[in-house]
N, C-alpha and C positions, 0 to 999 in steps of 0.2 A: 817395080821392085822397091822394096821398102830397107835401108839398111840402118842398123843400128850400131851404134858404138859408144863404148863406156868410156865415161870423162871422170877427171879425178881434179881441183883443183883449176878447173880451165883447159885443163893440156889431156889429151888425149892417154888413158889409163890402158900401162900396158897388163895389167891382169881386171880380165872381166870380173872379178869378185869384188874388187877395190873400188868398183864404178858409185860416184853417189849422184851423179845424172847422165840420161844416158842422150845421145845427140842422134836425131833420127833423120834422113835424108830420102825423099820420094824421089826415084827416078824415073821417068819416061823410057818408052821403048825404043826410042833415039838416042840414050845416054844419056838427057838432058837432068839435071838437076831441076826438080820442081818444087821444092818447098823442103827447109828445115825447121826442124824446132827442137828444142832440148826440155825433155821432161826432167824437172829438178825434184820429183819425190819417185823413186823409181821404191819399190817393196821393202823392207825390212828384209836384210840377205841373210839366205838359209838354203838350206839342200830344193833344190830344184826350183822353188821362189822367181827367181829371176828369167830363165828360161819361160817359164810358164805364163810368164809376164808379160818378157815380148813376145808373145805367140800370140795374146789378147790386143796388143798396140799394132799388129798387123808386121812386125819385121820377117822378112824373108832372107837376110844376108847380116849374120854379126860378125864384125873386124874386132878382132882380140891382140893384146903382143901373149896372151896366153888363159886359160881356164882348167880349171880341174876337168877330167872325162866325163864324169857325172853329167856336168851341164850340157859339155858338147854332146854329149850321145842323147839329152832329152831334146836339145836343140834340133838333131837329127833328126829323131825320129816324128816332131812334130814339122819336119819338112823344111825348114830354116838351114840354110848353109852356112857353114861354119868354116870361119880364113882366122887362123890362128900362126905366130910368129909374126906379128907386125911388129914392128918401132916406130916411133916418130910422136913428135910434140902437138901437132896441129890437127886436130878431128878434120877440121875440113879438108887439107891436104889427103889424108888418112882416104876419106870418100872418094875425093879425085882421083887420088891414084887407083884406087878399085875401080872405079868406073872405067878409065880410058888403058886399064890395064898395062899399068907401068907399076904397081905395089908389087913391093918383094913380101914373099909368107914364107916362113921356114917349114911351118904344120908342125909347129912344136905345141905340144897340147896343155902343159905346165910350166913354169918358169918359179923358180925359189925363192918364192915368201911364202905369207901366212894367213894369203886369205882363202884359197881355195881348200879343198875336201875330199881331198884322192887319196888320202892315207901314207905322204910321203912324208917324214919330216923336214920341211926345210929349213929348220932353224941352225941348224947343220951341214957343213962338209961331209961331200960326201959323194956318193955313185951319181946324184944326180937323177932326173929323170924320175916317172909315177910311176907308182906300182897300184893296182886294183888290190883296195884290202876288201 
């Protein structure tokens, strides 16, 4: 298992759009941690871009605190599982806890800023929540 996760700043990025390196973790079929490394030029971010990116870096599991649908549903469909509603500061914590199954995930699939591309505004109060334009 191969998981990826988007960092912003050092700290663990809670919208996968905002990622500008993304911190990847090889597991063992023991849960074991076998090697990290954080790719610090991840693509030029645009509609599908990123998805399609880790699909080529070999990720099977991206941890988000959220993403537009767009991405998860290509993330999906290229077989890559998708845990969205995380929180927390520390990438590596972030891993650990998925691995040994103590991370909390809401499955909230967006969160209100301005980086993703689901057609919501969130520069705005308001209902909250994407809608498919």
């Amino acid at each position: 298992m191969k998981i990826a996760i988007p960092v912003q700043q050092g700290r663990f990025s809670e919208h996968f759009g905002g990622a500008e390196v993304f911190a990847f973790y090889t597991v063992d079929e023991n849960s074991r941690a076998i090697g990290e490394c954080r790719l610090d030029a991840p693509p030029e971010h645009g509609r599908g871009v990123f998805p399609m990116w880790l699909r080529q870096q070999g990720a099977t599991v991206v941890l988000a605190g959220g993403m537009g649908p767009r991405a998860a549903g290509i993330l999906a469909q290229n077989g890559i599982e998708v845990v969205t509603g995380i929180r927390g500061e520390d990438p590596d914590a972030v891993a650990r806890g998925y691995v040994d199954g103590t991370l909390e995930a809401s499955g909230e699939v967006c969160h209100r800023d301005n980086y993703h591309d689901c057609g919501h505004d969130h520069g705005t109060q308001g209902s909250g929540g994407c809608r498919n334009s």
